[in-house]
LOVO-423080 format. One record per atom (N, C-alpha, C): x, y, z. Coordinates in Angstrom, 3 decimals. Layout:
! residues N
        xx        yy        zz
         X         Y         Z
...
***
This chain:
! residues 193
        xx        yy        zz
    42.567   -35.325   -45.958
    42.084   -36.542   -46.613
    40.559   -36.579   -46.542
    39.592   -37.132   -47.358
    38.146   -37.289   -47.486
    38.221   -38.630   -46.747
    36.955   -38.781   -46.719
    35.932   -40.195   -46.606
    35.422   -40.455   -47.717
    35.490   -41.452   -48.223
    34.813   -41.992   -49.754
    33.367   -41.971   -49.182
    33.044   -42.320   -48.284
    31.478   -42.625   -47.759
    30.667   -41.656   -47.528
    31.417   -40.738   -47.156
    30.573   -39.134   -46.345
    31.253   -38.568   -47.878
    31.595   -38.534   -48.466
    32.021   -37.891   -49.491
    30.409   -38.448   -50.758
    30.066   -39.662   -50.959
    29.446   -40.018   -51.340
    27.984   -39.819   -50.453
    27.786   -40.041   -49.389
    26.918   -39.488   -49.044
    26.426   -38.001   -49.058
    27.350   -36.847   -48.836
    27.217   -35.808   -49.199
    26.512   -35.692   -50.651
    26.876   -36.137   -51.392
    26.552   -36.013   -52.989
    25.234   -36.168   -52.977
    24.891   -37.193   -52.207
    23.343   -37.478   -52.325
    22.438   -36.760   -51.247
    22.686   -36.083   -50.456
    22.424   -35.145   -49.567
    22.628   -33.877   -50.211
    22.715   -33.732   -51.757
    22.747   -32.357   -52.484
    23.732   -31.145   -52.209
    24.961   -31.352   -51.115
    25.715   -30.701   -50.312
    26.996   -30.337   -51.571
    27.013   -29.066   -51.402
    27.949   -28.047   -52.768
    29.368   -28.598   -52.317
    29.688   -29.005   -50.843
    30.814   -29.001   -50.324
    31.270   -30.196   -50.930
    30.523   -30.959   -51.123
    30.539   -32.582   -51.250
    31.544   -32.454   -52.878
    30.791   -31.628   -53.724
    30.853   -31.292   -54.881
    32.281   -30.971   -55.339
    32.596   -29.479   -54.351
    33.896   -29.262   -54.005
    35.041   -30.094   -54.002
    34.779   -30.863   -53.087
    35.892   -32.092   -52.490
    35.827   -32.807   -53.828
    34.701   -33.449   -54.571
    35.125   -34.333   -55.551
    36.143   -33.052   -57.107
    35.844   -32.213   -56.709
    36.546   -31.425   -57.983
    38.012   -31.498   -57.679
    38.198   -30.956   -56.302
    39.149   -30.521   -56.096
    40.277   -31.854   -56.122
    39.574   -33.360   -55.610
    40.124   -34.617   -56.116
    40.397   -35.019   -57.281
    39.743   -34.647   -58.204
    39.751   -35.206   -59.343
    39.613   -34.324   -60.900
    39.594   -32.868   -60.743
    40.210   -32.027   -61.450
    41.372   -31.862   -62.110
    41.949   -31.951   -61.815
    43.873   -32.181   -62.164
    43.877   -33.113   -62.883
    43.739   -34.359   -62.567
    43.813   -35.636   -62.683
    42.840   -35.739   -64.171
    41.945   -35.519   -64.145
    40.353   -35.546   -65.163
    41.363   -34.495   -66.771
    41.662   -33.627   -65.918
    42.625   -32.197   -66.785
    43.432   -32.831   -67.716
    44.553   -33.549   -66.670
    45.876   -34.233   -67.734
    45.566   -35.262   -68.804
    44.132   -35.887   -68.393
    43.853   -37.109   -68.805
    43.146   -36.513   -70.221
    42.514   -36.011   -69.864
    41.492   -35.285   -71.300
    42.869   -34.517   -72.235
    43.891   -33.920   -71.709
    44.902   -33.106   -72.407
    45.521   -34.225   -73.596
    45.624   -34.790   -73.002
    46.252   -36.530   -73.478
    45.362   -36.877   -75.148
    44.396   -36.464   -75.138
    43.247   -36.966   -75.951
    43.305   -35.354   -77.287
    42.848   -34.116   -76.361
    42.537   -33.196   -77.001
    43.806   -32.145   -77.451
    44.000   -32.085   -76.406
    45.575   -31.424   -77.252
    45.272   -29.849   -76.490
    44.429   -29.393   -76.154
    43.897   -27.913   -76.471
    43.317   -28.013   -74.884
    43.994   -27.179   -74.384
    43.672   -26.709   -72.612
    42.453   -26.270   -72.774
    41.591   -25.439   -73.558
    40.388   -24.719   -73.333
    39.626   -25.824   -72.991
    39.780   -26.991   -74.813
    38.224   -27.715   -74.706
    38.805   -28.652   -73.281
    39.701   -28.890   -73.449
    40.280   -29.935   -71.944
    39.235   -29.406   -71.288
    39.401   -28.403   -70.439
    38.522   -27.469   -68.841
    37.693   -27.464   -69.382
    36.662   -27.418   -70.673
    35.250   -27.501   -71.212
    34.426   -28.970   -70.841
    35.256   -29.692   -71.102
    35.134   -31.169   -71.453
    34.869   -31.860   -69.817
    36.455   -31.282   -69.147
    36.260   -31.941   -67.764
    35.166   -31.098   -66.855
    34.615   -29.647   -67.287
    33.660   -28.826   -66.737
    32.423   -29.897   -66.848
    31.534   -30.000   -68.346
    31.104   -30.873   -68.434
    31.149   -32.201   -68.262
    31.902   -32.563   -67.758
    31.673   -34.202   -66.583
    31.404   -33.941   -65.547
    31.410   -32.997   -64.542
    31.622   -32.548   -63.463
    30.202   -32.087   -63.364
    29.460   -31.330   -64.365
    28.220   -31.499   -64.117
    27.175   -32.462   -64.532
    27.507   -33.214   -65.609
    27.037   -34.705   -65.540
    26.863   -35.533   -64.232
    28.253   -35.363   -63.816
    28.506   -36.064   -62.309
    26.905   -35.646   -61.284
    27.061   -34.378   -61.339
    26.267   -33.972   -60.675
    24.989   -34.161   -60.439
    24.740   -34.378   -61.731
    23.036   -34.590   -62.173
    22.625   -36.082   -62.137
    23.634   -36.979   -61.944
    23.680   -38.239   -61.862
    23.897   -38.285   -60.096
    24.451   -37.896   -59.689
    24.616   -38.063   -58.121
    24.793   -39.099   -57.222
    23.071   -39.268   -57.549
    21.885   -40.206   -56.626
    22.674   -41.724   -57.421
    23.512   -41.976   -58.505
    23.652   -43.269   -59.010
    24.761   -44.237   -58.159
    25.572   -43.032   -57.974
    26.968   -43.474   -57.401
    26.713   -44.092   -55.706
    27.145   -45.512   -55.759
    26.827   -46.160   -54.145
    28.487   -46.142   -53.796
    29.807   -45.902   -54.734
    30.953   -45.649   -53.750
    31.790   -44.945   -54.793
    32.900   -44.370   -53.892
    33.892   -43.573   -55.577
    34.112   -44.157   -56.255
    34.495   -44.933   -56.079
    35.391   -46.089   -57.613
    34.242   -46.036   -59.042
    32.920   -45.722   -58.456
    31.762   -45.618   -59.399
    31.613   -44.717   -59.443
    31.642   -43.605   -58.993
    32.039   -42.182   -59.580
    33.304   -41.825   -60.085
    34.789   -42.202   -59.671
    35.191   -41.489   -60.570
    35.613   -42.968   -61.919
    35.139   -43.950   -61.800
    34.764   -44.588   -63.370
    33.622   -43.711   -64.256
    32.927   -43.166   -63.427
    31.915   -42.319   -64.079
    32.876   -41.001   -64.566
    33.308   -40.158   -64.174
    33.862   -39.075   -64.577
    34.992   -39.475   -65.679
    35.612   -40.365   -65.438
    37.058   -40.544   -66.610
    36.089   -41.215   -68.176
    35.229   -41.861   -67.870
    34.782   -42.489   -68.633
    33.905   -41.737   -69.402
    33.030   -40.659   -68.812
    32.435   -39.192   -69.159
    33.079   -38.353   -70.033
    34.693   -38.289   -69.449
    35.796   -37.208   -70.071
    35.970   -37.957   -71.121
    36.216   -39.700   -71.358
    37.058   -40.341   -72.429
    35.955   -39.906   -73.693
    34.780   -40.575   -73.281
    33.474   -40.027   -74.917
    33.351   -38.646   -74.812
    33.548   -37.574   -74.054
    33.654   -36.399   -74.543
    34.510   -35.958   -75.265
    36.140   -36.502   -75.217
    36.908   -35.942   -75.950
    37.252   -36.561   -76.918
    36.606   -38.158   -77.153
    36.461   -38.620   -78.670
    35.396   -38.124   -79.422
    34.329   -37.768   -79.194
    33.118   -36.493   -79.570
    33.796   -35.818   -80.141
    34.674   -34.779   -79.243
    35.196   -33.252   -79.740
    36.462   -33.959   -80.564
    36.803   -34.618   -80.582
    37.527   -35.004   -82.018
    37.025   -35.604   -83.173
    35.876   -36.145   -83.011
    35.065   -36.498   -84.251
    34.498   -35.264   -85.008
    34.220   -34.432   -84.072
    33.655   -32.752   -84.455
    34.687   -31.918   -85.102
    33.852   -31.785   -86.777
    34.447   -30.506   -86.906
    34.511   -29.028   -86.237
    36.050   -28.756   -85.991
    36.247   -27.656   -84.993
    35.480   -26.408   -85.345
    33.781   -26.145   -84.557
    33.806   -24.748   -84.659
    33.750   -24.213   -83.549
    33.399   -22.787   -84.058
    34.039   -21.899   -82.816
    32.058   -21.948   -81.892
    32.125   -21.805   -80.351
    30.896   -22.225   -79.722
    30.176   -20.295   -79.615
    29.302   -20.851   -80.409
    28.571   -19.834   -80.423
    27.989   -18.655   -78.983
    27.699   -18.973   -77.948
    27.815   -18.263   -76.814
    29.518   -17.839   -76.727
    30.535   -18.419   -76.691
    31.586   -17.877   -76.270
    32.001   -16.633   -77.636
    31.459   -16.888   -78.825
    31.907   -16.153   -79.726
    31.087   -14.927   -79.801
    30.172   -14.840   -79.127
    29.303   -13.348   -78.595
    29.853   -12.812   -77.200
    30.065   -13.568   -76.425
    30.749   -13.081   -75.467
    32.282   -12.409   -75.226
    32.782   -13.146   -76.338
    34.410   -12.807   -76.591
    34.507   -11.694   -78.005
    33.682   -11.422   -78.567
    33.556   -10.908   -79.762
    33.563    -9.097   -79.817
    34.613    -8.276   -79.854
    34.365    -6.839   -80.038
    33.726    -6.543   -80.739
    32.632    -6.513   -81.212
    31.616    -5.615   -82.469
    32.560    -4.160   -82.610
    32.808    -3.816   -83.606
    33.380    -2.550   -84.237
    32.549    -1.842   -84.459
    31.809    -1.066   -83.694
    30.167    -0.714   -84.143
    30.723     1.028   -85.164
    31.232     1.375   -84.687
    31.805     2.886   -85.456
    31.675     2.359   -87.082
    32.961     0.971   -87.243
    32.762     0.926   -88.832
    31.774    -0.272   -89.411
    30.599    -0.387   -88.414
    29.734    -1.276   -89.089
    28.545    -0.616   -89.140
    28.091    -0.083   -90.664
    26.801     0.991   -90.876
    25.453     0.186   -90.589
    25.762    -1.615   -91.121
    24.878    -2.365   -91.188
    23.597    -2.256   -89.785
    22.624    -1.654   -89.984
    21.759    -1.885   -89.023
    21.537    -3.077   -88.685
    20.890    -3.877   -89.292
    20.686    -5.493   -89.096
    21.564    -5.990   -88.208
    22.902    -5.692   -88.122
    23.666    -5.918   -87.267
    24.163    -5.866   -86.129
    23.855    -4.601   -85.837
    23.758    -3.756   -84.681
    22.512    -4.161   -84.077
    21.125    -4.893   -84.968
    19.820    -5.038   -83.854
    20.375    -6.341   -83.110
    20.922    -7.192   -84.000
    21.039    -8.674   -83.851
    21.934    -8.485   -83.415
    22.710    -7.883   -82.759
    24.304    -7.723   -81.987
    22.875    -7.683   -80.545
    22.196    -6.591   -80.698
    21.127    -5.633   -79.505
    20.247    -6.958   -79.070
    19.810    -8.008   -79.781
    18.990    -8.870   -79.347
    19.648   -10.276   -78.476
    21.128   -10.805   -79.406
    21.495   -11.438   -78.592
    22.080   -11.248   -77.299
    22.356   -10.017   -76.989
    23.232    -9.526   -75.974
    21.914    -9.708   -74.828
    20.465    -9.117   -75.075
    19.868    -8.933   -74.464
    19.122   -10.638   -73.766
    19.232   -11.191   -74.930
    18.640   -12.938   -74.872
    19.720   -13.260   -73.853
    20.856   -13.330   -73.807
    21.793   -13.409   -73.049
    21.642   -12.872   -71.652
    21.503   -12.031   -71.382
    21.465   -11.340   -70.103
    20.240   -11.688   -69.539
    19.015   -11.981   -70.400
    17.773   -12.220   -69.930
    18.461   -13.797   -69.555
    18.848   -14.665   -69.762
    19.414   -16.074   -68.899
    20.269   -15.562   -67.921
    20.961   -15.122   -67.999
    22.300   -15.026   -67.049
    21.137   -14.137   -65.514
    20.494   -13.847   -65.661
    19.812   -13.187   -64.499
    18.766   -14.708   -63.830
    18.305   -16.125   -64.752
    18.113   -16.966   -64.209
    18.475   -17.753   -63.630
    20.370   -17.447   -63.386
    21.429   -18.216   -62.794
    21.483   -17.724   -61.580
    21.627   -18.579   -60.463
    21.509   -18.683   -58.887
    22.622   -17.383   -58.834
    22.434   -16.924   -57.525
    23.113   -15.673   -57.543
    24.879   -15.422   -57.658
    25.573   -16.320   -57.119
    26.677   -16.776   -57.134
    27.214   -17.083   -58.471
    26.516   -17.770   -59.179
    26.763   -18.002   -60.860
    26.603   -16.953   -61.355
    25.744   -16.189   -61.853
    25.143   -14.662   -62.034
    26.737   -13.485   -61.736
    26.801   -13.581   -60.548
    28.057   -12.544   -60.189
    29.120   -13.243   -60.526
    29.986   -14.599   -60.860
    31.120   -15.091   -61.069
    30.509   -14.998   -62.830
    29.796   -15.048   -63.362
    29.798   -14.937   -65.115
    30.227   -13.596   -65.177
    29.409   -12.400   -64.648
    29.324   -11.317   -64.654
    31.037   -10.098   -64.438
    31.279   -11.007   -63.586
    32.520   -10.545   -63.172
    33.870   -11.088   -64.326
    33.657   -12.485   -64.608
    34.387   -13.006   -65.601
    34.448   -12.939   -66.951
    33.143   -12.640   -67.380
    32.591   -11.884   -68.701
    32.337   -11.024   -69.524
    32.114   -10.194   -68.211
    31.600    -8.640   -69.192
    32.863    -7.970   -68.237
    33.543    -8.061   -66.914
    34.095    -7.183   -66.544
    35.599    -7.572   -66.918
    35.700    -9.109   -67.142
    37.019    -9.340   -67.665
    37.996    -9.729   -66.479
    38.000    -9.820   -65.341
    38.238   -10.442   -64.233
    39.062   -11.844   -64.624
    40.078   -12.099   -63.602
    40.751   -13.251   -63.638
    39.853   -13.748   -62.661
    40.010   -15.849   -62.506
    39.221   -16.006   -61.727
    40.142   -15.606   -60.209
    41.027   -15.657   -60.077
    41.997   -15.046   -59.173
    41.680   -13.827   -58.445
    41.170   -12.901   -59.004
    40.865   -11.532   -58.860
    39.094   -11.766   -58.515
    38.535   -12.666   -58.730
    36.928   -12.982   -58.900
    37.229   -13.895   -57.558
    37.817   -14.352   -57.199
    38.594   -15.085   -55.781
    38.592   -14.636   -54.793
    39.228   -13.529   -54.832
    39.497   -12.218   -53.701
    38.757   -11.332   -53.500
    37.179   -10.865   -54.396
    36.403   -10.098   -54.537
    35.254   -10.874   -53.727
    35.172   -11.999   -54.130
    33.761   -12.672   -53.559
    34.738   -13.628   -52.116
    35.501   -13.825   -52.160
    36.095   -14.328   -50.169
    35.596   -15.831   -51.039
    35.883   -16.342   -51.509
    35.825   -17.902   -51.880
    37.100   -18.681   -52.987
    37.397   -20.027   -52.646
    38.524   -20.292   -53.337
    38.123   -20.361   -54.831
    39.553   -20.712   -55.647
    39.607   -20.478   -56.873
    38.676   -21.516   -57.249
    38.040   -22.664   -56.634
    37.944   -23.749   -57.009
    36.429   -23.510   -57.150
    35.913   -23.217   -56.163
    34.364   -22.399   -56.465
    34.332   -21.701   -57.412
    35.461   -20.854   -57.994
    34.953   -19.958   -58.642
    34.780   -20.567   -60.054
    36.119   -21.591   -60.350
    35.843   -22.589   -61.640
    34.671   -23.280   -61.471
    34.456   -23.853   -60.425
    32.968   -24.551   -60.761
    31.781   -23.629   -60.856
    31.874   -22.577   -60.534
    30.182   -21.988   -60.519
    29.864   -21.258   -62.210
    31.376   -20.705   -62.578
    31.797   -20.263   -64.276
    31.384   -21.742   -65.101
    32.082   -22.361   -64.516
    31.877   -23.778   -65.598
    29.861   -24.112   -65.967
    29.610   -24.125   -63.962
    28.019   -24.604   -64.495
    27.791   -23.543   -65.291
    27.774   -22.212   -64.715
    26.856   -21.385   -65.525
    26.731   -21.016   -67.161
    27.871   -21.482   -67.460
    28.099   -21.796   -69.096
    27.638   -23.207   -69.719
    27.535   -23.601   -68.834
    26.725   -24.745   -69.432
    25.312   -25.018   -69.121
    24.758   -23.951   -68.518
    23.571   -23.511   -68.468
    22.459   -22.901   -69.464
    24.006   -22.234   -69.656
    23.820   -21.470   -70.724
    23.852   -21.785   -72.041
    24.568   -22.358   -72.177
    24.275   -23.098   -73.787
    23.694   -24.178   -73.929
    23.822   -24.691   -72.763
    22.072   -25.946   -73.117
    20.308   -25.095   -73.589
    20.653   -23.900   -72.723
    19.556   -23.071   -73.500
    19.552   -22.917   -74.460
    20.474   -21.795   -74.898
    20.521   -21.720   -76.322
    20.821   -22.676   -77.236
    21.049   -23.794   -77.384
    20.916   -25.258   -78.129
    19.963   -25.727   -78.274
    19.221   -25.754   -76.993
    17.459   -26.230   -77.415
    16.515   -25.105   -77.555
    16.897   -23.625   -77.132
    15.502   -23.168   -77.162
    16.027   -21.719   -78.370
    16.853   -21.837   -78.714
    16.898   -20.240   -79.382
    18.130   -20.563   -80.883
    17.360   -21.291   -81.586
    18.299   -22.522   -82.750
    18.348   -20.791   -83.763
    17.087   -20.231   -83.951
    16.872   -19.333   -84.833
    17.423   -17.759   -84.542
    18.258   -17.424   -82.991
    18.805   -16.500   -82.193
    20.244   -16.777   -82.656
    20.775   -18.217   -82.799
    22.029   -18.607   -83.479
    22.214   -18.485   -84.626
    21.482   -18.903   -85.796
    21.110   -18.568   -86.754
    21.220   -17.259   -87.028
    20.657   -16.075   -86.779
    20.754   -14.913   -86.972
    22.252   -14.420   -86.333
    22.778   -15.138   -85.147
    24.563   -14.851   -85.196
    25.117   -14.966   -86.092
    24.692   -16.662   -86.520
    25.972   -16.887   -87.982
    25.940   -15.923   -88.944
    24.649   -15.509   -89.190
    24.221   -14.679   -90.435
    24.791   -13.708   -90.573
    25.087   -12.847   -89.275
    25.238   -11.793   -89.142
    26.797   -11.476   -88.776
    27.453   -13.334   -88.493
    28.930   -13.083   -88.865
    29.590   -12.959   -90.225
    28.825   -13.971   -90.738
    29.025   -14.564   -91.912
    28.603   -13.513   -93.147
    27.957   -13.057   -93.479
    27.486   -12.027   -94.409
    27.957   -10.511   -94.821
***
């Protein structure tokens, strides 16, 4: 069982453990509730990922749980009326990351640079992610790793390993959203064409 108080105090004492305990409380729970709304397990764990680091960045607001997790359900509820107001596209970081390039039957140079540049824009962030984020993307991304298997490799529970994947993707595309509009641009182009 937690302490709502040392649980809340932790939070504001910047403590990862603190962090932990509120996921591991209110994950499941945040999960079914968003499922309810979205329909679709991915954006669900997208949606409740992103509250979880909202939560985070807000911290210092929360004086007891009941105000944090009104903060988190209430976080999840306008996120997943958002992602239903949104026409469904596919998220541009995950569609470079998940994407086989057929390079044998694609002659198109242009394609192959702009395949060569985002991969590299990419990796040039993922090396600004704390080291733990860095090796759980790395392992989950390019090597294809369950987080299960990314569990047993790094000696930490599954629950770390969802939260450190979750921030670091949303690290990651807050970058590329504000700083590289014309790096996306040249994706679509280069899907699309």
């Amino acid at each position: 069982m937690h302490s709502p108080s040392l649980l809340i105090d932790g939070l504001h004492k910047n403590k990862e453990q603190s962090l932990i305990a509120v996921y591991r409380l209110y994950n499941r729970k945040l999960l079914l509730f968003a499922m309810r709304y979205v329909k679709v397990r991915e954006a669900a764990e997208e949606i409740v990922a992103d509250s979880f680091i909202k939560m985070w960045n807000n911290r210092h607001l929360f004086s007891d749980e009941e105000k944090l997790k009104a903060f988190l359900y209430i976080c999840t509820k306008n996120a997943c009326l958002n992602y239903l107001r949104k026409p469904v596209l596919e998220d541009p970081l995950e569609s470079i990351l998940n994407t086989e390039f057929d390079l044998a039957q694609d002659v198109d140079v242009y394609t192959k640079m702009v395949h060569a540049e985002l991969m590299a824009a990419i990796y040039k962030e993922v090396e600004k992610l704390s080291e733990r984020q860095r090796k759980v993307f790395h392992m989950s991304f390019l090597e294809g790793l369950t987080v299960e298997e990314i569990s047993q490799r790094l000696g930490v529970s599954t629950d770390v390993v969802y939260a450190n994947r979750s921030r670091a993707l949303a690290i990651l595309r807050t970058h590329f959203k504000l700083h590289n509009s014309a790096l996306l641009s040249a994706l679509l182009y280069s899907f699309f064409s």
